[in-house]
C-alpha positions as CSV (number, residue, x, y, z in Angstrom):
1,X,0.0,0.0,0.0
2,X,1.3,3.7,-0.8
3,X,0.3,5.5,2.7
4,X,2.6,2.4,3.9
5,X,5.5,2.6,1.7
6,X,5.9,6.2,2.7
7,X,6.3,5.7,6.0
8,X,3.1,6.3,7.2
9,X,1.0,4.0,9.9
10,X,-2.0,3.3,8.8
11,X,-5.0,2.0,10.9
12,X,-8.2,1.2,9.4
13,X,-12.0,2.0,10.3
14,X,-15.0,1.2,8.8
15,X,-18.7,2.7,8.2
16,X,-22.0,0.8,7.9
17,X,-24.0,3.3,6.7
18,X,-25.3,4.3,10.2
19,X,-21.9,4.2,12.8
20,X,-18.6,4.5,12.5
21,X,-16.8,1.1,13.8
22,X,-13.3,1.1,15.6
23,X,-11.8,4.7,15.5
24,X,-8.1,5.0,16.6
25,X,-8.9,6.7,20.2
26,X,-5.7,9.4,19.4
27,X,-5.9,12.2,16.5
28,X,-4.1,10.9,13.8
29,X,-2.0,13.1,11.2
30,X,-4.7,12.9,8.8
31,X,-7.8,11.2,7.9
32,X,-8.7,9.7,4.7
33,X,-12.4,9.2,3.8
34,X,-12.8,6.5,1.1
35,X,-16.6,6.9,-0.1
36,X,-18.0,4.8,-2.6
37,X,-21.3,4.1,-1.0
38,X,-23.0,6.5,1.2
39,X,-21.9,9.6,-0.2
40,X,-25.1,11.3,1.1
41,X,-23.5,10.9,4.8
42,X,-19.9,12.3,4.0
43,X,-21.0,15.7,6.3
44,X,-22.7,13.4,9.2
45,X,-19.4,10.8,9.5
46,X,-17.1,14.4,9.5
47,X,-18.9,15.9,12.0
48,X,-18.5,12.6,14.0
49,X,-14.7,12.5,13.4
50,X,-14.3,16.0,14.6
51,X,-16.6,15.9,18.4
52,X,-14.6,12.3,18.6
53,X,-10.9,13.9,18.2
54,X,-11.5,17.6,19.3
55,X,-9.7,19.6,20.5
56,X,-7.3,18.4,18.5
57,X,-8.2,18.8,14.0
58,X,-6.2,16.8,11.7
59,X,-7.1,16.9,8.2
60,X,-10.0,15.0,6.3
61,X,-9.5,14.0,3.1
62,X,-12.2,13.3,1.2
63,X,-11.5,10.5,-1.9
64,X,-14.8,10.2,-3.9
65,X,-16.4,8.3,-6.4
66,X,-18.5,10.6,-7.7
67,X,-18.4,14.8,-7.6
68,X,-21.7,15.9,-8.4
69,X,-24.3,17.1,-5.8
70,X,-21.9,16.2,-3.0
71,X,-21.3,19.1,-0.1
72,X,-17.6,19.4,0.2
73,X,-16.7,22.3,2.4
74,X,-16.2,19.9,5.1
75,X,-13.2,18.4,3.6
76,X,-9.8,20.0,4.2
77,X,-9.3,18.2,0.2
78,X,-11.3,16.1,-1.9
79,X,-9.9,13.7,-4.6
80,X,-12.2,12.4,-7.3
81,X,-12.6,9.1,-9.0
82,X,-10.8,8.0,-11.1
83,X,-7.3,7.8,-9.0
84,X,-4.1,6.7,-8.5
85,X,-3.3,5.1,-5.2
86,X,0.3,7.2,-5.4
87,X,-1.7,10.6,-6.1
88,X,-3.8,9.4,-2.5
89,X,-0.7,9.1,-0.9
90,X,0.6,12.3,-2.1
91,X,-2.2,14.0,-1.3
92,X,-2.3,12.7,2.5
93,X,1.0,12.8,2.7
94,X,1.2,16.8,1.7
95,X,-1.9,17.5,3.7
96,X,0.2,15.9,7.0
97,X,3.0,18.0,6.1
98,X,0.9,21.4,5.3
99,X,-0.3,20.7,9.3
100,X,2.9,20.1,10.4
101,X,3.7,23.4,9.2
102,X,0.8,25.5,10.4
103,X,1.4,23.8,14.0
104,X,5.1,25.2,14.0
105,X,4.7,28.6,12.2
106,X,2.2,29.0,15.7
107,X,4.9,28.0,17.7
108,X,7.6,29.8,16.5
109,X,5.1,33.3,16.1
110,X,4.6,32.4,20.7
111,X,8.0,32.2,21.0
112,X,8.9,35.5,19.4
113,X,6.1,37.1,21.2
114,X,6.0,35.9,24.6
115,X,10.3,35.5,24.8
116,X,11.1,38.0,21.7
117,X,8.7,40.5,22.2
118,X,8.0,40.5,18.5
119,X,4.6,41.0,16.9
120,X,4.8,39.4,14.0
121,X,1.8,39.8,11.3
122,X,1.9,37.2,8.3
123,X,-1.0,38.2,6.6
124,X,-0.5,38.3,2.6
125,X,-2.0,39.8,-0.4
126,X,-0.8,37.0,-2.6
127,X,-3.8,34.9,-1.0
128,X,-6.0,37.2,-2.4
129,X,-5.1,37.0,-6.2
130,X,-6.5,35.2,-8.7
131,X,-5.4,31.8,-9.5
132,X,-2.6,31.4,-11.8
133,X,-2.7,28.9,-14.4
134,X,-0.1,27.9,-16.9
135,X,-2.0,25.0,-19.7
136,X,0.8,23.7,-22.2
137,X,0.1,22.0,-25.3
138,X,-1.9,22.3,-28.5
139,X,-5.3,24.3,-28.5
140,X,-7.5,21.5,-29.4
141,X,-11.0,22.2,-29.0
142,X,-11.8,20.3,-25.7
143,X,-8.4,22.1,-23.9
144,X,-9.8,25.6,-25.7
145,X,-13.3,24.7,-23.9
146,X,-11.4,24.1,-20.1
147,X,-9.2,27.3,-20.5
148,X,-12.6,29.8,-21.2
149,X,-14.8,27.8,-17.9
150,X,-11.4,28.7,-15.7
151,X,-11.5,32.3,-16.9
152,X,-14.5,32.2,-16.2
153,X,-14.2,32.1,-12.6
154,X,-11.7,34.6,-12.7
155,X,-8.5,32.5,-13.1
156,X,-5.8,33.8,-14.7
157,X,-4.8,31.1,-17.4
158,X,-1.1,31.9,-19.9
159,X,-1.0,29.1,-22.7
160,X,2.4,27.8,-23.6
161,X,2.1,25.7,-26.7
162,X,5.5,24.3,-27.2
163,X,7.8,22.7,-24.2
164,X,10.5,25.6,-24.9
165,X,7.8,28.4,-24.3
166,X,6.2,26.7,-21.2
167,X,10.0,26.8,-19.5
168,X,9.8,30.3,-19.9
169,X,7.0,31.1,-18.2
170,X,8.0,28.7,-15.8
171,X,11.4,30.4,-14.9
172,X,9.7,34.1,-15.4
173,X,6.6,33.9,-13.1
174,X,5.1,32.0,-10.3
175,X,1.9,29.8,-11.3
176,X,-0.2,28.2,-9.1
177,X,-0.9,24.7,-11.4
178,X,0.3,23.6,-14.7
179,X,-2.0,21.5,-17.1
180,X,-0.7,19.6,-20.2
181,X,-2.1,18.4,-23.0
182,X,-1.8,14.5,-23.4
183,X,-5.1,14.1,-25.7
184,X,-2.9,12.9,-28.4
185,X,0.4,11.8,-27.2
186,X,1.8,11.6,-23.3
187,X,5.0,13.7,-24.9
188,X,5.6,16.2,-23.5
189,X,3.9,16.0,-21.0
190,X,6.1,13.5,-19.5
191,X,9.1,14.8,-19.7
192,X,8.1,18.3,-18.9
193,X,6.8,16.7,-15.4
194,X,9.8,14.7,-14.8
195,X,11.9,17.8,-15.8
196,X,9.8,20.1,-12.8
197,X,10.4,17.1,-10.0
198,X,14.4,17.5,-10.6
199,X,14.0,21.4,-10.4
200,X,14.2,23.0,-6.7
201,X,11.9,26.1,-8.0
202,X,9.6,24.1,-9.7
203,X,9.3,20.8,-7.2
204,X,6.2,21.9,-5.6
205,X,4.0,23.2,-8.4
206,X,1.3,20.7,-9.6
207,X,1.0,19.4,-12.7
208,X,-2.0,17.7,-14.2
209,X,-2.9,16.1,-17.2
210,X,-5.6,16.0,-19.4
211,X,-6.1,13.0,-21.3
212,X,-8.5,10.6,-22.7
213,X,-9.0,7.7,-19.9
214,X,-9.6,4.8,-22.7
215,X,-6.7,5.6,-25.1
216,X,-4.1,6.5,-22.1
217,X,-1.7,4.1,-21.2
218,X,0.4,5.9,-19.8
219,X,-0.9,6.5,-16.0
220,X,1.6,4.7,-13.8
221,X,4.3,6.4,-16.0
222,X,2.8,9.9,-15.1
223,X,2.4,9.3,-11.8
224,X,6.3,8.1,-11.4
225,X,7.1,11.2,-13.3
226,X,5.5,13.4,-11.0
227,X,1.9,13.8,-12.5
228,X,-0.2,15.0,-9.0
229,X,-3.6,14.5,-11.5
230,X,-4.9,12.8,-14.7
231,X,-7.7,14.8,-15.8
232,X,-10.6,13.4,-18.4
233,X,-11.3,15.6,-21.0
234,X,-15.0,13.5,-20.7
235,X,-15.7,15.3,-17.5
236,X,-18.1,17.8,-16.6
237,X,-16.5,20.8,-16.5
238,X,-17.1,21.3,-12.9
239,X,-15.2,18.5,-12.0
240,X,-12.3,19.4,-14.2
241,X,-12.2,23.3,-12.9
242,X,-12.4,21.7,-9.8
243,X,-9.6,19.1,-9.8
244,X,-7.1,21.8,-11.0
245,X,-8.4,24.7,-8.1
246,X,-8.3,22.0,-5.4
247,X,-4.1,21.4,-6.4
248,X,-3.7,25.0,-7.4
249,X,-5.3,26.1,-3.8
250,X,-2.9,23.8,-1.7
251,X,-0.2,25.0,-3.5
252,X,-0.9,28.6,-3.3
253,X,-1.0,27.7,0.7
254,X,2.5,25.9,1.1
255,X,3.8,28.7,-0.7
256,X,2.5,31.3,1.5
257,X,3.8,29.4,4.2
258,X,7.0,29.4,2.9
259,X,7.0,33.1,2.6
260,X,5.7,33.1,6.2
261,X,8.8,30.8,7.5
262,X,11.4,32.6,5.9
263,X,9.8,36.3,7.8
264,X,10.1,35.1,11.3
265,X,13.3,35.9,13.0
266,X,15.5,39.2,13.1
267,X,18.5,40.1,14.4
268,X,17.9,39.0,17.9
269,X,17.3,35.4,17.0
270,X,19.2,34.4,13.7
271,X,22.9,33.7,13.0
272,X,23.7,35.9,10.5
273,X,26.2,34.2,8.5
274,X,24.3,30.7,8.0
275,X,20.2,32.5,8.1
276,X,19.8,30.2,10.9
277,X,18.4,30.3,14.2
278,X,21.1,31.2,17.0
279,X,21.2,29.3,20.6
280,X,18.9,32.0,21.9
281,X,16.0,31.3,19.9
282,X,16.4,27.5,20.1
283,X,16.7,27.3,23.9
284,X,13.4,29.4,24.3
285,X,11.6,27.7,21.3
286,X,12.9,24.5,22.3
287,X,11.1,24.4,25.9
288,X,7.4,24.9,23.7
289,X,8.6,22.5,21.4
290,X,8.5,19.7,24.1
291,X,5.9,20.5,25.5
292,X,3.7,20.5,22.8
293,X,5.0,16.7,22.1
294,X,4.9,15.4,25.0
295,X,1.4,16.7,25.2
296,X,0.4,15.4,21.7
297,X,2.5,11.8,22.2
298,X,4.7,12.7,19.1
299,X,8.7,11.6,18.8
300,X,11.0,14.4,19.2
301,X,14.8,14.0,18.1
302,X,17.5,16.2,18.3
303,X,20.7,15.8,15.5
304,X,23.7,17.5,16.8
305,X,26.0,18.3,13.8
306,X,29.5,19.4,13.9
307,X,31.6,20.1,10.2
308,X,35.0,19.2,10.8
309,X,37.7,19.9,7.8
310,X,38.9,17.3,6.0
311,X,41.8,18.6,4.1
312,X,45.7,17.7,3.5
313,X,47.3,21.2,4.6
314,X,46.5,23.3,7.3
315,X,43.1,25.5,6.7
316,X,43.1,29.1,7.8
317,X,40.9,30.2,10.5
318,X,38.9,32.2,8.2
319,X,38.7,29.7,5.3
320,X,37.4,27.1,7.6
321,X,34.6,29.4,9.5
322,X,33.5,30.6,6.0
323,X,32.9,26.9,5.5
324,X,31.6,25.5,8.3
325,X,28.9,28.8,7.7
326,X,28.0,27.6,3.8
327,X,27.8,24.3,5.8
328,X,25.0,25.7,8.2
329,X,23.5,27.2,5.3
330,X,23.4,23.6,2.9
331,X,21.8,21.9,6.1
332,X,18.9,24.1,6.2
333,X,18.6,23.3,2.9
334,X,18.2,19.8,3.5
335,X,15.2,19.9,5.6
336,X,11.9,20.7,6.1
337,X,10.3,24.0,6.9
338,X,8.8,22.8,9.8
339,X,12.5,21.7,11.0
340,X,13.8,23.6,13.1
341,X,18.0,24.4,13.2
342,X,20.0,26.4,14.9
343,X,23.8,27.4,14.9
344,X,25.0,26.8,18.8
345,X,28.3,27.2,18.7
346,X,31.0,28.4,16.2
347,X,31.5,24.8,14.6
348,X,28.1,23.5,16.0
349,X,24.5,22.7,15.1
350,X,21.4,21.9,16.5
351,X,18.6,20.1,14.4
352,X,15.1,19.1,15.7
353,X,12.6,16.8,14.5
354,X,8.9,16.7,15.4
355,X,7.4,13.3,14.7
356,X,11.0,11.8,13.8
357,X,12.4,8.4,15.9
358,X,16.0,8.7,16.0
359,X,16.3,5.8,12.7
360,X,14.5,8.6,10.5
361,X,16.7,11.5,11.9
362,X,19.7,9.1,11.3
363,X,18.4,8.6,7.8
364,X,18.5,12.0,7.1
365,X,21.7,12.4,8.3
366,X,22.8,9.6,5.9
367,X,21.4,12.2,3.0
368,X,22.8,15.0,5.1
369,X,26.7,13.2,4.9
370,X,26.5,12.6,1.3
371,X,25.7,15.8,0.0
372,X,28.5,17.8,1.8
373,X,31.0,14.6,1.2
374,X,30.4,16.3,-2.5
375,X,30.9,20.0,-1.5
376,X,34.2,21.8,-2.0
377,X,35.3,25.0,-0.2
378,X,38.2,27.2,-0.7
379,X,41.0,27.1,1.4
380,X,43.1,30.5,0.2
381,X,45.8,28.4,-0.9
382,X,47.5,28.3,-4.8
383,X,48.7,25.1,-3.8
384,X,45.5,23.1,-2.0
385,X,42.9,25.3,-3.6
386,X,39.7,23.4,-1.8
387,X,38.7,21.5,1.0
388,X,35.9,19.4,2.4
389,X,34.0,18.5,5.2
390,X,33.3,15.7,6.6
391,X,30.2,15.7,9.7
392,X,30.7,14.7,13.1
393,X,27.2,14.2,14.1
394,X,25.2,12.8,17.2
395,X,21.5,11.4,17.6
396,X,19.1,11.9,20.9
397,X,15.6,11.1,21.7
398,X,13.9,13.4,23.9
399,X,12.8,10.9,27.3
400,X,10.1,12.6,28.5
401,X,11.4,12.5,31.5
402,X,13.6,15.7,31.6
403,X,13.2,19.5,30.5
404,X,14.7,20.8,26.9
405,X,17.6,22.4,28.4
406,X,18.6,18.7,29.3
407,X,17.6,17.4,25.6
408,X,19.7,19.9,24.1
409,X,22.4,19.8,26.6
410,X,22.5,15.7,26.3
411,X,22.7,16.5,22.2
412,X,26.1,18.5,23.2
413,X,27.5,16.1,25.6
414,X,27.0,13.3,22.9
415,X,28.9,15.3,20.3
416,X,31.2,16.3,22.5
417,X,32.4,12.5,23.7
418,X,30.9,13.5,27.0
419,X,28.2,12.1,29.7
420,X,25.1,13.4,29.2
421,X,24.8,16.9,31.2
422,X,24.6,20.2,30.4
423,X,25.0,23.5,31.0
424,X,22.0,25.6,30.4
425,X,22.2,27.8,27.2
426,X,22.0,31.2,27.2
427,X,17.9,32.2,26.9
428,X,15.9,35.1,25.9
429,X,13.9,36.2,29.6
């Protein structure tokens, strides 16, 4: 199964039509609504699932087998029949992450309130815009007939008709969804899909395609390439307006949230050479952090992470702290928003993951090792012109038994060769 094969844990509950039978007692990350029969009494079981989890409001996912007539407002997402059990676990799996996010942008905007004295305000116009479209492809009728219903409802839709022109609007502006044109041919659709998943800017944007679900054969292939939708041209076009807003809205979301991540801060809590957060911040964040965890029941693990030079002459001071800072700035890089890193120490850093056991944060220090095994950095010498790093790193779980000036102190000590104690950091009053 997909949700599986990602990682997730998946328990199982069924409906009868009139009660819903063995519901996990905790919230889960997310909660996926399969409804083939009973479509009628999607609102009714949602309405259940939230009184039986509140306070707490993971995400309902509504998968469906048919769109029309069916309230969906309840539904934090909806996908439609026919789909793709990869595009479910995409979907789930980007709706756990999206509330992952939300829960730590909170966090962080308490922490610079109550400990920073910031006010922070993340409201954006950008929200407010009309959806951005790019469609790619020939104008056959059917694509012509999709492109005036979307402008219709005040979506801004640029056509690119060749691959070479799409990449330029692609590169140029910022577009909420992209749909191709694989009526006739899956080419290029494919490769222009495949070609987005290897790009860093382009990763997150969705692409759909519309095709003709008896003469494509091509749907595993798109999915593997990074397809998020296959869209029949044979649809109402209520359900295709509505396939493409639904991707194009969560995307316009993480986005924003990115936007939001990368405002918190200032002076007063970032390292200003690596744009990450300095021991300040991460000894007064990191006491909400645990909290919050222990109160949910979610793994919290901390990745100490030291850069050491790995070179053949002697580096200068100043070489190898310009370094170990382009190091700092490659980690944060490497992981998630919701992540949270901070620069401790001159040679030092301090990772922590929400949800994480310490074989997924040592997994990601595997990826972690191998990209900065790659990296070369100058030394200031004609002779040796460039060095590397190589990572001292270490691993702790947070106990539950023991505050987070201890989890971060026991992160140290480990690194450091030492017995776990710690010296409390320096903290924000």
């Amino acid at each position: 199964m997909d949700l599986r094969r990602i990682g997730l844990d998946v328990q199982l509950a069924a409906f009868d039509g009139k009660k819903l039978n063995s519901i996990p007692r905790e919230a889960p990350g997310a909660v996926l609504c399969f409804f083939t029969d009973y479509i009628e009494k999607t609102k009714g079981v949602c309405d259940v699932l939230r009184q039986h989890f509140a306070p707490k409001t993971p995400p309902i996912i509504g998968a469906l087998s048919r769109p029309s007539g069916i309230p969906t407002d309840h539904f934090g997402s909806i996908i439609y029949a026919p789909m793709h059990s990869s595009q479910v676990a995409n979907r789930v799996d980007s709706m756990i992450r999206l509330g992952e996010m939300e829960v730590e942008i909170t966090r962080r905007i308490e922490t610079l309130r109550e400990n920073f004295g910031q006010d922070v305000d993340l409201s954006s116009e950008d929200l407010d815009r009309p959806f951005r479209i790019l469609f790619i492809g020939k104008a056959t009728p059917g694509f012509m007939v999709i492109i005036n219903a979307l402008q219709s409802k005040n979506v801004e839709v640029v056509a690119a008709f060749t691959s070479f022109s799409a990449f330029d609007y692609l590169h140029d502006r910022q577009f909420d969804a992209v749909v191709m044109n694989a009526l006739e041919q899956p080419e290029p659709a494919l490769t222009i899909s495949e070609t987005m998943r290897r790009n860093a800017k382009l990763y997150h944007v969705p692409t759909l395609f519309l095709i003709k679900p008896d003469e494509f054969e091509f749907s595993d292939a798109a999915y593997e390439r990074g397809a998020r939708d296959l869209v029949s041209i044979d649809a109402d076009l209520e359900e295709i307006s509505g396939r493409i807003l639904e991707l194009a809205n969560y995307h316009r979301i993480h986005e924003q949230l990115k936007i939001s991540f990368g405002a918190l801060g200032g002076k007063d809590c970032v390292d200003p050479e690596t744009g990450v957060f300095n021991a300040d911040f991460l000894a007064a964040h990191m006491a909400r952090v645990v909290a919050d965890c222990r109160l949910k029941d979610q793994n919290l693990t901390m990745l100490a992470v030291r850069p050491i030079p790995n070179a053949t002459v002697p580096i200068d001071a100043a070489y190898a702290n310009a370094g170990i800072a382009k190091v700092g700035g490659m980690l944060k890089s490497l992981v998630r928003m919701q992540d949270i890193i901070a620069r401790v120490d001159e040679d030092t850093f301090l990772l922590a993951f929400t949800g994480a056991t310490q074989g997924i944060v040592e997994g990601i220090l595997g990826r972690m090792t191998s990209l900065i095994d790659c990296a070369a950095f100058e030394t200031g010498n004609k002779t040796t012109p460039s060095f590397t790093f190589k990572l001292d790193a270490a691993v702790v779980e947070d106990d539950g038994m023991t505050n987070s000036d201890f989890l971060i102190g026991r992160a140290i000590s480990k690194i450091d060769g030492q017995p776990e104690h710690f010296e409390p950091q320096s903290a924000t009053a």
